[in-house]
C-alpha positions in Angstrom: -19.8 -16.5 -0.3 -20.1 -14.3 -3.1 -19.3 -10.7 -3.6 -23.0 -9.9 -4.0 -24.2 -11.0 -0.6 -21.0 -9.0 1.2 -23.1 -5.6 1.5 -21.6 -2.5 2.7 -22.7 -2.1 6.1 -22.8 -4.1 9.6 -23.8 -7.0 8.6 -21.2 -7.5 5.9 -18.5 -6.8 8.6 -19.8 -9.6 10.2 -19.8 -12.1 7.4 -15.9 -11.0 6.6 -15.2 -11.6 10.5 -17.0 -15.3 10.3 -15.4 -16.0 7.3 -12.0 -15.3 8.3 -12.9 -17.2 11.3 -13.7 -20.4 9.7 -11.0 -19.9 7.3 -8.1 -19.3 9.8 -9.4 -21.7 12.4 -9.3 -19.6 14.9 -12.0 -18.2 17.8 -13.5 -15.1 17.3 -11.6 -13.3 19.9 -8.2 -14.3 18.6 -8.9 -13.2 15.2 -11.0 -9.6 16.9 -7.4 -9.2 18.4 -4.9 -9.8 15.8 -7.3 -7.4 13.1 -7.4 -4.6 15.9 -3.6 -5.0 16.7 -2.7 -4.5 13.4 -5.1 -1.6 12.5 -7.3 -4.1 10.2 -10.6 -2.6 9.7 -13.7 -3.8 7.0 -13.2 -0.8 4.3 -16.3 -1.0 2.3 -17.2 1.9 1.2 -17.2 2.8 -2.2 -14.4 5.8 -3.6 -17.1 8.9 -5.1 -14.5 10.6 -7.7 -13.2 14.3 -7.3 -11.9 15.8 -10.2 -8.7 17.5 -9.8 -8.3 20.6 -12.9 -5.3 23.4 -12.7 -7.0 26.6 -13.2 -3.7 29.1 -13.5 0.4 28.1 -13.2 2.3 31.7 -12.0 5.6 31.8 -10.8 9.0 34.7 -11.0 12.0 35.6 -9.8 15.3 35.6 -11.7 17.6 33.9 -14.2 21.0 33.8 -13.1 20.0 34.1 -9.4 18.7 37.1 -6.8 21.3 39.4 -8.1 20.5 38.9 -11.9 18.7 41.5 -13.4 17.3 38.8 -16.0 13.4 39.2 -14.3 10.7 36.4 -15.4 7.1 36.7 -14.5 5.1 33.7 -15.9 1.5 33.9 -15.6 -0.8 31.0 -17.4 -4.4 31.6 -16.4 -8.0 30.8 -17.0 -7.2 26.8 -17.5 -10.3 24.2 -17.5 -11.3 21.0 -18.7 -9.8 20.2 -21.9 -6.9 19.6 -24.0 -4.3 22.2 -23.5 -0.7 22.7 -25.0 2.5 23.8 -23.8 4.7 24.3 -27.5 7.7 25.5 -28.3 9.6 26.0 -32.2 13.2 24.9 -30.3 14.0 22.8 -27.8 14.8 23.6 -24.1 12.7 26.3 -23.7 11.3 26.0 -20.6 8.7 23.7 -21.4 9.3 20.6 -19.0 10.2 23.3 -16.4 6.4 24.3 -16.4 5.3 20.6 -15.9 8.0 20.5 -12.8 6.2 23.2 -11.1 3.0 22.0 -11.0 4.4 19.3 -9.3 6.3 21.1 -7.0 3.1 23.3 -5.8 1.2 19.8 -5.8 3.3 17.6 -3.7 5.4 20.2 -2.1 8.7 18.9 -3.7 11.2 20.3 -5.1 10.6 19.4 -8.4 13.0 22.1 -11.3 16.6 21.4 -11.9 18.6 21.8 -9.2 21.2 24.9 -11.1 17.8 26.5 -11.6 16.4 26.3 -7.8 18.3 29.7 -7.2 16.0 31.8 -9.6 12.3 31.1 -8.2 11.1 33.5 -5.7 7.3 33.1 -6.0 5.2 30.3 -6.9 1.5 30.0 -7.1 -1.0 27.5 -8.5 -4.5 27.7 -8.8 -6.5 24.1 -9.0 -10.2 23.1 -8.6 -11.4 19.8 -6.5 -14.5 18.6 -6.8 -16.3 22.2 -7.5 -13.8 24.2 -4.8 -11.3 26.5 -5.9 -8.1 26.5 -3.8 -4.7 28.0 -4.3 -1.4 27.2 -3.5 0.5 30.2 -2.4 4.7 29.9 -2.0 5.7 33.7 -1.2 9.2 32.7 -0.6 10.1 29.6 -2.7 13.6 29.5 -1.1 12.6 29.1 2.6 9.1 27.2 1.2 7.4 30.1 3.7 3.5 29.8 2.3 -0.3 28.4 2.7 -2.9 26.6 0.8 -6.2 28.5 0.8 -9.2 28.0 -0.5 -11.0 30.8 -1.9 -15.1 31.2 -2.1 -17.5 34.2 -3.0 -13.4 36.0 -3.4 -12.4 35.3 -0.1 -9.5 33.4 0.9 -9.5 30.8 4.0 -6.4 29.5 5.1 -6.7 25.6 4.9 -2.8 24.9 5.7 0.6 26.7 5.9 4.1 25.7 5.2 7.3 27.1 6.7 10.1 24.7 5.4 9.8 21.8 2.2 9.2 19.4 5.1 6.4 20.8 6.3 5.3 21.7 2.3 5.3 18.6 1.4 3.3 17.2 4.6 0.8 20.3 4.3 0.0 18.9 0.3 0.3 14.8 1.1 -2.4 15.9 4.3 -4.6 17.3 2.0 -4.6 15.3 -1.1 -4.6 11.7 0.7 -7.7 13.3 3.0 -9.9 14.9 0.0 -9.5 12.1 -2.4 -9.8 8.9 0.3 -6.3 7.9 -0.4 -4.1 6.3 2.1 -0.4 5.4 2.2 0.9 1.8 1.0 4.1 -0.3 2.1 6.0 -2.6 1.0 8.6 -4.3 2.6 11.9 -5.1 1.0 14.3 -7.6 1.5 17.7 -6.4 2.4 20.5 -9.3 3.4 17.7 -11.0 4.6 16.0 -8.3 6.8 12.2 -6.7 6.1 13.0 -2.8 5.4 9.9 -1.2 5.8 8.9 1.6 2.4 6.3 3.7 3.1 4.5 5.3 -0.4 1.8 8.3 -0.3 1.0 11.3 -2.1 4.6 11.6 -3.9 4.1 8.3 -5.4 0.5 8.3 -5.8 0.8 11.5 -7.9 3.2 9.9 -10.5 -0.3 7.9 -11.3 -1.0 11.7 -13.2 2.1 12.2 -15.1 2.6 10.0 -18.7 6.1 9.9 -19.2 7.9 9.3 -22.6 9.3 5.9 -21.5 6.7 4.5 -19.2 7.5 1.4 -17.2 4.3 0.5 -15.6 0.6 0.6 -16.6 -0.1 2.3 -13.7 2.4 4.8 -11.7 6.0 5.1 -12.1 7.1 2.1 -10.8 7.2 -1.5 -12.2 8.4 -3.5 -9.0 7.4 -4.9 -5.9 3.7 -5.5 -7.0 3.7 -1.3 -6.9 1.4 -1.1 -10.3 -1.3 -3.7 -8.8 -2.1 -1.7 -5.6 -1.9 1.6 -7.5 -4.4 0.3 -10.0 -6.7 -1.4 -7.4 -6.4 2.6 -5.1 -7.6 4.4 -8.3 -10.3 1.9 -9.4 -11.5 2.8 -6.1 -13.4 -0.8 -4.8 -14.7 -1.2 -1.7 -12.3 -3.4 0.6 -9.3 -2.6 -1.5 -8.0 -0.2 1.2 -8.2 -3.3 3.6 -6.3 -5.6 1.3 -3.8 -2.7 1.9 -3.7 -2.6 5.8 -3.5 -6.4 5.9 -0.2 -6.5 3.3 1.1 -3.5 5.5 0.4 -6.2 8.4 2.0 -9.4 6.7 5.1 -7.6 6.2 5.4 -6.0 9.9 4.7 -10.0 11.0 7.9 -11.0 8.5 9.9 -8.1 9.7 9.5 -9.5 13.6 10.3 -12.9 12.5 12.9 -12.0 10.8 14.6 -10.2 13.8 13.8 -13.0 16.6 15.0 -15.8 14.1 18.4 -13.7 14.7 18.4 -12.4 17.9 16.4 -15.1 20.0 20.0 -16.9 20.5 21.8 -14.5 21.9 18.7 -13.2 24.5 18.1 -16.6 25.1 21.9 -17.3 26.5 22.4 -14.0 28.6 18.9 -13.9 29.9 20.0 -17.7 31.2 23.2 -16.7 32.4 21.4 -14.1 34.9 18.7 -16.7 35.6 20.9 -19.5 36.5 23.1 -16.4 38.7 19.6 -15.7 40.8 18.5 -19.0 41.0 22.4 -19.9 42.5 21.7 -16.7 44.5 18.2 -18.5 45.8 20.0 -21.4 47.0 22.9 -19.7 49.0 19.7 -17.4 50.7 17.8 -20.6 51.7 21.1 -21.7 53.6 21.6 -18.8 55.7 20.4 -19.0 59.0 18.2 -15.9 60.3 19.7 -12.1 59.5 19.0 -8.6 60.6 19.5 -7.3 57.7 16.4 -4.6 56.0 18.4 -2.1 54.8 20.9 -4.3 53.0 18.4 -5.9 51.4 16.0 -3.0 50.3 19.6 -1.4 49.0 20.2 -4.8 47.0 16.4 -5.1 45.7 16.9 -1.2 44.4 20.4 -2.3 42.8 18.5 -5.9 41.5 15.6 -3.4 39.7 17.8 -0.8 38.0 20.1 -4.3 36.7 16.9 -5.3 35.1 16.0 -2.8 33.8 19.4 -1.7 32.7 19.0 -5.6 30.9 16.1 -4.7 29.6 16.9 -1.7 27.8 20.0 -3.4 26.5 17.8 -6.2 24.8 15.6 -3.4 23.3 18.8 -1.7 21.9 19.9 -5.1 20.0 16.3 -5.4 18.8 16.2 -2.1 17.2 19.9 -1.3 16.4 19.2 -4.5 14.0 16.1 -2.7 12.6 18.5 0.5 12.3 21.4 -1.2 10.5 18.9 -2.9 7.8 17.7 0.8 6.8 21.3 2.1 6.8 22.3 -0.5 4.5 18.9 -0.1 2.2 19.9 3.8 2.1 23.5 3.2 0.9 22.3 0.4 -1.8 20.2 3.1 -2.9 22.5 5.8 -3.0 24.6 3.8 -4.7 22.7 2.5 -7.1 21.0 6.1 -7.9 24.7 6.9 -8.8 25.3 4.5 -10.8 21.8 5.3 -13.0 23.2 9.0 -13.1 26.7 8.1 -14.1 25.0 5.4 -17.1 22.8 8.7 -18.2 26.2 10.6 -18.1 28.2 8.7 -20.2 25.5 7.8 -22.5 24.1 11.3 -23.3 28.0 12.1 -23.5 28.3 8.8 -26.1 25.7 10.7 -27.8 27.1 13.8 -28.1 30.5 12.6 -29.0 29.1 10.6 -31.9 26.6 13.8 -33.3 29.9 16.0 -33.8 31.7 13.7 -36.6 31.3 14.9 -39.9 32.3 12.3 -42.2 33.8 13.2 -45.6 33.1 10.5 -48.0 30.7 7.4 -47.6 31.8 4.3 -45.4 30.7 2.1 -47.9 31.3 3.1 -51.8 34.1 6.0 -50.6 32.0 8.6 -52.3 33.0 12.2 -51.2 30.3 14.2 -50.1 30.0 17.7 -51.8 30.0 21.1 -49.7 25.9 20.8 -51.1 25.4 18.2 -49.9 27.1 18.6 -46.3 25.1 22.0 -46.2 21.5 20.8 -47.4 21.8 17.8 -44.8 22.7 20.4 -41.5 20.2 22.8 -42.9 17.9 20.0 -42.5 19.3 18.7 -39.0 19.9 15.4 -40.3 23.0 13.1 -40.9 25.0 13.8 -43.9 25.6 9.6 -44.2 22.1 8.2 -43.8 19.7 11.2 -43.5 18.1 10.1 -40.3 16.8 13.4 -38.4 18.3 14.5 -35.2 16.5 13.5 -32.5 15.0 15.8 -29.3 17.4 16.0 -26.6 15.4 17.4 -24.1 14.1 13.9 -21.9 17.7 13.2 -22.2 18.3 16.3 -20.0 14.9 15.9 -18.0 16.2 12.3 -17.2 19.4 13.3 -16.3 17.9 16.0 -14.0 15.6 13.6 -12.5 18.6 11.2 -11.9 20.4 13.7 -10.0 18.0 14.7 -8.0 17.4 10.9 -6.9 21.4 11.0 -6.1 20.6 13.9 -3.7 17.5 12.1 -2.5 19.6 9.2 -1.5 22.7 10.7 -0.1 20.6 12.8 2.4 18.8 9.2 3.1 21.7 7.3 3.6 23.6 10.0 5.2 20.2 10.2 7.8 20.3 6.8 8.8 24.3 6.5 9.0 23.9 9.1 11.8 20.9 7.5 13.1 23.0 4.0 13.0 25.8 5.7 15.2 23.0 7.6 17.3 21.8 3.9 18.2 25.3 2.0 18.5 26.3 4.8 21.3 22.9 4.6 23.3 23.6 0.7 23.4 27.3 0.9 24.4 26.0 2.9 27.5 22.8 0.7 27.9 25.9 -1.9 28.5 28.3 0.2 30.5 25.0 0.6 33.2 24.2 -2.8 33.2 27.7 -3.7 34.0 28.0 -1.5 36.6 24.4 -2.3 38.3 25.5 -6.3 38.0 29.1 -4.8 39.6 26.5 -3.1 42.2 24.6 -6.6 43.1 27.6 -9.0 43.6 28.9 -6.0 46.2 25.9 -5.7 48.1 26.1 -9.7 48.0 29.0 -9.9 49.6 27.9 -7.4 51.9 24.8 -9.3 52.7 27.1 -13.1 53.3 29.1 -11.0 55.6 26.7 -9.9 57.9 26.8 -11.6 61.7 23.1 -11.1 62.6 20.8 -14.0 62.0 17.5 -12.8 60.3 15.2 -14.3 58.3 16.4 -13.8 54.4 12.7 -14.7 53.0 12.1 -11.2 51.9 15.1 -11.0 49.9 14.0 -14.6 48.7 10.5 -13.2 47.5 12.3 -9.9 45.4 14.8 -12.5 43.5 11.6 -15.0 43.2 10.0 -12.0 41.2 13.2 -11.0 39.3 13.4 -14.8 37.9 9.7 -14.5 36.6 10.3 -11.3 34.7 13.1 -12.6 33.0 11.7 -15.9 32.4 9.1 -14.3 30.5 11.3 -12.2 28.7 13.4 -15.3 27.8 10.0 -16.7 26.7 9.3 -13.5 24.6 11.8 -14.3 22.6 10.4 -17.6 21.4 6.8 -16.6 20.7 5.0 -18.6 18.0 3.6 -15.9 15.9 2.1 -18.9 13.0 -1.0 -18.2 14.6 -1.2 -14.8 13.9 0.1 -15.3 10.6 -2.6 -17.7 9.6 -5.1 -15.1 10.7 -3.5 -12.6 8.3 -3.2 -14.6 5.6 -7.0 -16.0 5.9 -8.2 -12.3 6.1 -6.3 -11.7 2.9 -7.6 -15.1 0.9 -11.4 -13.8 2.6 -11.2 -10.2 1.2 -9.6 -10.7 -2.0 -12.7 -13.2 -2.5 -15.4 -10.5 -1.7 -14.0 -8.1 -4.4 -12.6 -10.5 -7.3 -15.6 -10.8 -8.9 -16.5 -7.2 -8.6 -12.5 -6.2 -9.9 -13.0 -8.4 -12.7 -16.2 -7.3 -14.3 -14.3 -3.6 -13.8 -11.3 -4.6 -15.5 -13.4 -5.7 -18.3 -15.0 -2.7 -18.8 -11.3 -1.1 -18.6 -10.1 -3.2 -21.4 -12.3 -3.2 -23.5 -12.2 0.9 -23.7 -8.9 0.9 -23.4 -8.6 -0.9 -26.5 -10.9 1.2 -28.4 -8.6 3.8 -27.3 -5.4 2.7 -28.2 -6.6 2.0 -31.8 -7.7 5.6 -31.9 -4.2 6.6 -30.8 -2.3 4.6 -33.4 -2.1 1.3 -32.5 -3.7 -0.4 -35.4 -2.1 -3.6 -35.1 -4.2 -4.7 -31.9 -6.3 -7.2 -31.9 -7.2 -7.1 -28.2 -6.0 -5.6 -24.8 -6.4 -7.3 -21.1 -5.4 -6.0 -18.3 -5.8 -8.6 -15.1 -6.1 -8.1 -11.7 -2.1 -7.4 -11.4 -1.8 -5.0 -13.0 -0.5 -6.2 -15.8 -1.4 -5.9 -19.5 -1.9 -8.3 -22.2 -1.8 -8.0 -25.6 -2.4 -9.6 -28.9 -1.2 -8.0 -31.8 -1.9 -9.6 -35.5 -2.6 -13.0 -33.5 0.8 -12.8 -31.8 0.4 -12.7 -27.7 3.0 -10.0 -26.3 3.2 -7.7 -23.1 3.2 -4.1 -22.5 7.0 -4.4 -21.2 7.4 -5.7 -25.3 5.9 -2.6 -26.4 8.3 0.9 -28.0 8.3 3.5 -26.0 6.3 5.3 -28.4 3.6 2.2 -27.9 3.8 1.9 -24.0 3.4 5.8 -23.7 0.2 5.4 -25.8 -1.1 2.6 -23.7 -0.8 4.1 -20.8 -2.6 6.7 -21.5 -5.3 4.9 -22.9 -5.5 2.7 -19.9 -5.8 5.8 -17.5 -8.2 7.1 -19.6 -10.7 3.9 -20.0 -10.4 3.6 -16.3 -11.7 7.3 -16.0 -14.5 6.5 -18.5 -15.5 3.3 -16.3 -15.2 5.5 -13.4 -17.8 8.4 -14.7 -20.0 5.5 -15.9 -19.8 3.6 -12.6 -19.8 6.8 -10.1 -16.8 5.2 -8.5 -13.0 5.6 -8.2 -10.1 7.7 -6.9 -8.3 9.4 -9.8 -8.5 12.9 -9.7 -9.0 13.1 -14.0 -5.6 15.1 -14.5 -2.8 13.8 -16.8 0.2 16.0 -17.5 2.2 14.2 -20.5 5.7 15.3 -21.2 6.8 15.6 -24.7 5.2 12.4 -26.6 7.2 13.1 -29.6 10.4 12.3 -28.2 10.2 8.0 -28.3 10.2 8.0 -31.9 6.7 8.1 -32.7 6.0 8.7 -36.4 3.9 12.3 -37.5 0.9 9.9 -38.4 0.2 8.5 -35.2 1.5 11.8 -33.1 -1.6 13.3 -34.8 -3.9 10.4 -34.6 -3.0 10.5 -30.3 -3.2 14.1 -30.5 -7.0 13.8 -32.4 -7.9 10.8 -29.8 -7.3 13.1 -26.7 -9.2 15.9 -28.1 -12.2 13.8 -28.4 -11.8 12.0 -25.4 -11.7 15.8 -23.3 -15.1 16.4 -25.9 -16.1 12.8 -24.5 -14.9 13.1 -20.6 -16.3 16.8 -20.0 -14.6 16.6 -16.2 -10.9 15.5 -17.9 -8.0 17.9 -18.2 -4.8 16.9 -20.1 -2.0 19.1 -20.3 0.8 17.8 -22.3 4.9 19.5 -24.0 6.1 19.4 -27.1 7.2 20.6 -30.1 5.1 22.9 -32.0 4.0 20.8 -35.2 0.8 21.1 -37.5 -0.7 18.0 -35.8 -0.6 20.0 -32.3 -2.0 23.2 -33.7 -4.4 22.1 -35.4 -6.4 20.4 -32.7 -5.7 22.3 -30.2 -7.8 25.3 -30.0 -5.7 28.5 -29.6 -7.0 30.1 -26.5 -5.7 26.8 -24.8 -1.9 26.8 -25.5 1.1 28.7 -24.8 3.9 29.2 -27.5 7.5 30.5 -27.5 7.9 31.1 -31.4 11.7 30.8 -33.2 14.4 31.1 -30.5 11.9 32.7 -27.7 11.5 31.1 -24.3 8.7 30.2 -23.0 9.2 32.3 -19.5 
């Protein structure tokens, strides 16, 4: 079956069904269930593309803190479509700062050094989606009090409020994940042998916007766990793409489950037989007794028989989950520690750096020649070793990656520090789960005793009948813990082979497209050297450079950062052209000077991306960096902002 006859509408649904059908080897009902059970549906329609442009950036308060008298008010207003530039003569002048806050009022996360949190008081950020205006407004940035509204012949609707950064960041992942047909992807991870469960939305689908200086990945921020594949195939927007999605959210749930029975089946297995055997023993005795008057006994020992099982019950739910809880505790803490790790590396290695940059050498390490007070001057006058001459480099991702590291420590500490409690929380809810059981099993052998030492015959078939119902229930929860779930997993797997074949070819002739733009593009940004540029259905990028086959991972930083622009780019071009896809059309690129790239190819990126925003009239790039003669002139005055000499930018 080809992708061509899989149309978008009732009938394909029902060629997908068959086909998974045949595939799996399964009846139609079986397969109906598993797909509805795990939230499987036949996505086919087509992403329309919304373009998202920032329209004005405003926020104040005060450096130092509330009781600093050191006022800012930064306003930046009247943004459009277009190339537009955010310079500064010196470093650390705010510039990545402004970047942060438009991801802040975007995503609703903190997003500004932490020592600098203290100063905001007011945040707003205008933006247009698809031909709407809307406007985030934070009136009090330190409680995150504030609304999203859109606004319409100058009147304002409230489309969500805010009260905490909780419910900030949900108001903004609600709304961006509706508007631009975006859903939320997991992966699972292996920890010790256990499925942790990741959920990714809007946070991590907005990195796809941001170009950072060392890139990882083609597409997003992060080059793991088959991350830049599902990224790429959101954005590029193809039908049933979405479903390849809910049926790797399902796979993963399936491993999770088999996972936790492969460990826990032998130890429900051998208690839920230890009370079997005790009722059926029970059984026996009762079918010995000779006739007893005794209802109320019995009645009292049925009631004491229900709350053991279902004290039993609750106890093998506990174990079931408290191994569920203890795989995310010890994910949190491997994260926590491994996020402080990263910060401690950047630590010592910016402090490595700075240690090195202070030596002033006298003479030359290799003919002893002493440097004269000229020289020493001409070389700091020029920023740039007195030895070799090589210029002093921009220190400012340094600190932005150092920030960003922290605030991952943070991240992880609250995580891990959540689940430790939430570990505990579980642990004491089992212990007492046990102590009741104990006590109702205590309960039953009483009554038990009470029952064998009654003296008046009656017949004991009623009490026969509630134990005769007690051993089915727990037989089938014995059972429950050996359930074959290779059906369902051949299902699962079949539906992914089946929809992976409907859009493969479609994916490919796309990618093509992408490539070949892409290409084009990073030629015009530099990369003269390339002879040709691939990028496959995984997301991952081939190239050939003078006739040698490399990778994108190969690549300089300076090189990557190109590429990856040029690859979001192409696949906006193919998108306009096509009428489909998911990316909203905004990139926000911070300071691409800083990997080394030589002047001649800053401009020749700089001159690409202005004709590109001539070329892509819906396209908005805002990008940092230092103000240099290849920045000002391309872009147009009226669309940058400049702090000049020692000025900050706000």
């Amino acid at each position: 079956m080809t992708a061509s006859m899989i149309q978008p509408n009732e009938e394909g649904k029902k060629i997908w069904l068959d086909q998974i059908v045949k595939k799996s080897g399964s009846d139609v009902g079986t397969v109906r269930t598993v797909l509805e059970r795990n939230q499987i549906n036949a996505r086919q329609t087509k992403a329309v593309p919304q373009r998202l442009t920032i329209t004005s950036i405003a926020f104040s308060g005060f450096k130092g803190g509330k009781d600093s008298t050191d006022g800012f008010d930064f306003a930046w207003r009247d943004l459009g479509p277009g190339l537009w530039a955010v310079l500064s003569d010196a470093n650390l002048r705010g510039k990545t700062t402004i970047l942060n806050v438009v991801r802040w009022a975007l995503t609703g996360r903190r997003s500004v050094r932490e020592d600098m949190l203290p100063w905001f008081r007011t945040l707003k950020l205008g933006f247009v989606l698809d031909g709407r205006d809307f406007e985030v407004q934070v009136s009090d940035v330190q409680e995150a009090q504030g609304q999203l509204v859109r606004i319409h012949d100058q009147k304002e609707r409230v489309v969500a409020t805010f009260w905490d950064d909780p419910s900030f960041e949900n108001a903004m992942s609600d709304f961006f994940m509706g508007e631009l047909g975006l859903q939320p992807i997991t992966n699972h991870a292996d920890r010790h042998g256990k499925s942790v469960e990741q959920p990714h939305g809007w946070l991590w689908l907005y990195s796809s916007m941001l170009i950072e200086p060392n890139p990882v990945a083609t597409f997003g921020s992060q080059g793991m766990a088959g991350m830049p594949t599902r990224m790429m195939q959101m954005f590029i927007g193809l039908p049933w793409a979405n479903t390849t999605n809910d049926i790797k959210a399902a796979q993963g749930r399936l491993a999770t489950k088999n996972n936790q029975a492969t460990t826990l089946s032998e130890g429900i297995r051998g208690k839920t037989g230890k009370r079997i055997a005790e009722l059926r023993e029970r059984l026996t005795a009762l079918g010995k007794l000779p006739s007893l008057d005794t209802a109320a006994i019995r009645r009292r020992l049925a009631e004491a028989s229900d709350r053991f099982a279902k004290a039993d019950a609750k106890v093998r739910a506990l174990k079931l989950a408290i191994a569920d809880v203890e795989g995310d505790a010890q994910a949190a803490k491997m994260a926590f520690d491994e996020a402080r790790r990263a910060l401690q590396a950047l630590k010592e290695s910016a402090a490595a750096g700075y240690v090195f940059r202070t030596l002033r050498p006298v003479c030359c390490p290799s003919c002893d020649e002493v440097f004269s007070p000229e020289h020493e001057q001409q070389r700091q006058s020029e920023h740039a070793c007195v030895v070799c001459g090589t210029l002093e480099t921009d220190g400012e991702d340094s600190s932005a990656a150092t920030e960003a590291a922290d605030e991952s420590v943070k991240s992880a500490s609250t995580e891990s520090a959540k689940q430790q409690r939430r570990l505990a929380q579980t642990r004491e809810n089992l212990a007492a789960a046990e102590a009741a059981r104990a006590e109702s099993s205590k309960e039953c052998s009483s009554i038990e005793a009470e029952l064998e030492s009654a003296g008046r015959a009656e017949d004991p078939r009623l009490e026969m009948r509630v134990i005769d119902a007690q051993l089915q229930e727990l037989e089938k929860l014995a059972g429950m813990a050996e359930d074959d779930t290779s059906e369902e997993l051949r299902i699962l797997d079949a539906a992914e082979q089946v929809t992976k074949s409907i859009y493969h070819d479609e994916q490919d002739r796309i990618l093509g497209l992408v490539s070949k733009l892409a290409a084009d593009y990073a030629r015009k940004f530099g990369i003269e050297a390339l002879d040709s540029l691939q990028i496959n259905g995984a997301g991952a990028m081939r190239l050939v450079k003078r006739t040698v086959p490399t990778s994108f991972r190969a690549q300089t930083d300076g090189e990557k950062a190109r590429l990856k622009v040029a690859a979001i780019l192409a696949m906006l071009k193919v998108s306009d052209n096509e009428g489909v896809g998911r990316h909203p059309g905004l990139l926000l690129i911070d300071s691409p000077k800083s990997n080394e790239m030589i002047d001649k190819n800053y401009a020749m990126l700089m001159s690409g991306l202005a004709g590109l925003t001539d070329e892509l009239k819906s396209l908005q790039i805002i990008f940092t960096g230092i103000a240099q003669p290849a920045v000002m002139d391309i872009v147009p005055l009226e669309n940058r902002i400049h702090a000049r000499d020692d000025d900050y930018l706000w």
